[in-house]
Each structure stands twice: as C-alpha cells, then as structure tokens.
C-alpha positions, 0 to 999 in steps of 0.5 A: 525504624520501620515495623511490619506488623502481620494482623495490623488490622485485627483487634490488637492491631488496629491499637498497636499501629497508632501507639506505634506511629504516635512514638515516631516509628513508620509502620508497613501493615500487612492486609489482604483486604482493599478494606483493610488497606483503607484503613491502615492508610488512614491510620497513617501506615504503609500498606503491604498487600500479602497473606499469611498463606503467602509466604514470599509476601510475609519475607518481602515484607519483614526485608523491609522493615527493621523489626517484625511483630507478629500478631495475627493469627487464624482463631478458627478452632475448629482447625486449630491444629492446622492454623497452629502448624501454619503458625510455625511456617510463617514464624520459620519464614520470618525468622530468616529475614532477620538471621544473624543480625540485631533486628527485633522479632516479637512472636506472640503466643499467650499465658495460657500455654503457661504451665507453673513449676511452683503452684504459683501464678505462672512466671516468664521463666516457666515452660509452655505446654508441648504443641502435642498437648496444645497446638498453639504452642507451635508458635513458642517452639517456632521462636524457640527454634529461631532464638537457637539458630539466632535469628535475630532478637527473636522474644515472645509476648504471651498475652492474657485476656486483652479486653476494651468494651468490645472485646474481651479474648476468651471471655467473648467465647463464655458470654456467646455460650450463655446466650447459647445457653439461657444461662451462665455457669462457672465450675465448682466453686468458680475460684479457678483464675484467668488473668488480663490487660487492657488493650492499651496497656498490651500495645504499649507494653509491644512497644517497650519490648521492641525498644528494650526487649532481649533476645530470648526474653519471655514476657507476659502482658499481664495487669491482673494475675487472675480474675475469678472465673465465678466473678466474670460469670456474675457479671455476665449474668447480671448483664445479660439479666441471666441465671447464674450457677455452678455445674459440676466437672461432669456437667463441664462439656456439655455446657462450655463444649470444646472449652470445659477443660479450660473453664476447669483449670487455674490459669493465674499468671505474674507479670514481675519480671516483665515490668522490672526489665522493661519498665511497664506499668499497666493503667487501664481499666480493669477486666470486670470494669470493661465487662460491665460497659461492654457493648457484646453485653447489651441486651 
C-alpha cells in the first residue's frame, strides 16, 4: 500500500514516515522544500513536490496512493480563520479522490475542539465545537461533509498535546510566554487539565487506524486524560529557575494573550473507545517526564 502523507516533514511527520515504511508501506511525501525533498528521500520515502495552495498537486498525489493522511497544517494563528477555511478546501480536494470506494483518509483535527456531554473527560462520541466558535473546527466538519457523501473510509484522528524532548503541542507556546514574561503562571487553582501522548505512541496509533480504523470513527490519541496545568506550570518554572504563581481570570489576557481563554478551560479528554477498537496501547514517556529533559527548556 502506498500512502501520501500531506506534512511528511513536520514534526508528527518526520515520526510517522519511518513508523510507516518500517511496518512495510511505501510512502509518497508531500514538500515543497529541495529541503524537504532531501530528507524524505533519505527517509526512505517517495518525494511529491506540491503545496498545500495547490490544490491539483494534492489531487495528484492522493490518486496516487491507496490511503491519505493528512497532517499538515499552517499554525499561523494570527490567520487562523483563514488557515482553517484552507483546511477545508484541501480536506474537500482530498476527499474526491477516494469518493465512493474503501481507501482510507485520516483527517487530523484535535481534542481540543472536544466539548464533553457528561462534565466528564470528553469521549470520541462527543461533538466538536462549531468552526463559528473555533475556526479549526473546519477541518471536522470538512471530513464530516465527506463521511456524508461517502468519500471514501474518511476518520478523524483528534491529537492531544504530542510531546518528545523537543516539542510539546501548546505547551512550547506556555514556556515561550514565561520567557516573554520573567515569570510562570497558571490560573486559579491551575486544576484545569490538558491531556498528551508521546510522539511515538500518536504515529503508531496513525498507523493502527489506517489498518483497523472504520469509516466515520472518531478517535482520540490520548495516553494521559489530563495533566495539571499548575503541574506543567511548575515544571516550567523549575526549568527555566522562574517564579511561578497564580493569576486570577482578570489577570488572564494580559499575561497568556490570545490563549487565556484556553489556559481557563478544562480540556481532559479519554482515549477508551480508541484503544478497544484498535488495540492501542500508549508506552511512551509521559508529558512532565518529557518536560523535565526538554531541550526548549534550557537555560
């Protein structure tokens, strides 16, 4: 089988081709870099020159191929409405390669989005936001719009916080505040939750829905439910040998900026349904073991 990974060379990327092509699939990369086109060749994988803007390049390369996941996406969030809507069109452009037949197409949104029925850690049967409330929900309603049409065993992999040593989803965002900052806070009593998986465990768990996986399936990445932001923030601090303390709701925008409405929220999140129907079972280092070797935390 050959799969054309969109992102083959961004940080989930760069683990999922070699987890791929170890598990005895041929990869077709998309880049748009002689960079990037270097290193997926020396990965092992075929090289297809395109964009994300161009949308025949992405249509030439899912024909190729016998499955699609999608990874990449721009994290400019200063235009995230417009990256979100551009989301949609490449998710809509992808999706009509594989209309009306069994090949797979993993779209990736996150937990994030997740919003619980119960109170509880929020379930793969729960519903996301609306994009009106959050733009990066466009990308869920795009392979919603496909599952509808049946284009093709359309799933959704909703990511957490994916950490190794050198990234950490969100959280690089927090530690590049406290730099910002001279400090390190969380708010209220910092109870609120953020839930992760290791690198490794998120591409394997890629790899299990693209053999396993059902059309229409929602399935979260998640390894732990929620790790404390009060926790992560002490870590922080005792890494980059800052002051760490608690600011109220009102305090919020001025220190977190765009992101205080997030650093307010609990987004815990359950991985069950997952790891029954495929079998996953997450071994990678935890988030605040990752966060106390992370290279981003040197001093």
């Amino acid at each position: 089988m050959r799969v054309f990974v969109t992102g083959a060379t961004g940080f989930i990327g760069c683990a999922l081709v070699p987890e791929l092509i170890n598990a005895g699939y041929q990869v077709l990369g998309l880049t748009r870099s002689e960079a990037g086109a270097k290193s997926l060749a020396a990965a092992g994988a075929e090289v297809h020159r395109g964009s994300l803007e161009d949308l025949e390049s992405l249509k030439s390369g899912a024909a190729k191929s016998d499955a699609v996941i999608h990874l990449a996406f721009n994290h400019d969030f200063s235009n995230l409405k417009q990256n979100s809507e551009d989301d949609r069109k490449v998710i809509e452009t992808l999706g009509e390669v594989p209309a009306g037949s069994d090949r797979p197409l993993i779209i990736t949104s996150g937990t994030g989005l997740v919003r619980s029925k119960t109170g509880a850690p929020a379930v793969e049967t729960d519903d996301h936001v609306s994009s009106a409330e959050f733009p990066r929900a466009a990308s869920e309603e795009a392979a919603e719009a496909l599952i509808a049409k049946g284009g093709g065993r359309v799933m959704v992999m909703r990511l957490p916080q994916v950490h190794d040593t050198s990234k950490q989803g969100r959280i690089t965002l927090h530690i590049q505040t406290a730099r910002q900052q001279g400090r390190v806070a969380y708010v209220g009593e910092g109870k609120n939750r953020l839930p992760a998986v290791h690198l490794s465990d998120a591409v394997r768990l890629y790899r299990l829905a693209l053999e396993k996986g059902q059309a229409g399936a929602r399935y979260h990445a998640v390894a732990e439910e929620g790790v404390a932001l009060r926790d992560i923030a002490e870590v922080i601090g005792a890494r980059l040998k800052m002051p760490v303390e608690s600011i109220t709701a009102e305090e919020a925008p001025k220190y977190f900026g765009w992101m205080a409405h997030l650093a307010m929220i609990d987004l815990a999140a359950s991985s069950a349904l997952t790891r029954e129907r495929l079998g996953w079972r997450p071994v990678g280092p935890r988030l605040i073991a990752d966060l106390e070797r992370a290279h981003n935390l040197e001093i």
